[in-house]
N, C-alpha and C positions, 0 to 999 in steps of 0.2 A: 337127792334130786331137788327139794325142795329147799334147803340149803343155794344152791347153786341159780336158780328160779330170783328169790332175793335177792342176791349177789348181783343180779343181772339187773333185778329193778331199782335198785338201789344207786348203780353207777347211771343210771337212765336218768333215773331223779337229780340225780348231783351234776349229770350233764345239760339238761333242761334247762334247771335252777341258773347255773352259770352264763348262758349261753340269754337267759333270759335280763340277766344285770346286766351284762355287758352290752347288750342293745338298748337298754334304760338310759343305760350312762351316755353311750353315743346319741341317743336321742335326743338330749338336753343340749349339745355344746349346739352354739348360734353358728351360722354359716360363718366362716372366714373373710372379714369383707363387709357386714353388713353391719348394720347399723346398731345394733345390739351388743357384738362382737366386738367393736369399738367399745362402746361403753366400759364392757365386762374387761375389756384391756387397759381403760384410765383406771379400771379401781385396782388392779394387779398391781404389786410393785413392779416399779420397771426391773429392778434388781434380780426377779422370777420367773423375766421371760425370756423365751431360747432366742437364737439368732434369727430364727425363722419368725417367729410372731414378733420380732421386732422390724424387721425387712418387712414384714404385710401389712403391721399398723402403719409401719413410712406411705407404703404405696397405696392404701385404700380409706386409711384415718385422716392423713396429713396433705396430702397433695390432692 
C-alpha cells in the first residue's frame, strides 16, 4: 500500500513540476506583433525562422 501511495505522489510531482516549466516558458515569449517581439526577431537569424514568423515580422515589423 504504501508502495503504491508514492507511486501516486510521485507522478503528481513529475506532473506539477512539468506543467509548471511549460507555463514559465510560455510566459516569457513577447506577444507577436509588439515591439519587443520585433526586436527579439532582428536578433534571430533570419535563416531560423519559420514561414509564419517571417509573414508576421512583414505585417507587424515592416509595414
Amino acid at each position: 500500500m504504501k508502495s503504491s501511495v508514492s507511486k501516486v505522489v510521485a507522478k503528481l510531482t513529475a506532473l506539477v513540476s512539468a506543467s509548471v516549466l511549460v507555463l514559465g516558458l510560455t510566459a516569457c515569449a513577447p506577444e507577436v506583433g509588439s515591439e519587443a517581439w520585433c526586436k527579439q526577431m532582428k536578433e534571430k537569424p533570419s535563416g531560423d525562422w519559420t514561414a509564419n514568423e517571417a509573414a508576421d515580422y512583414a505585417k507587424h515589423c515592416v509595414f
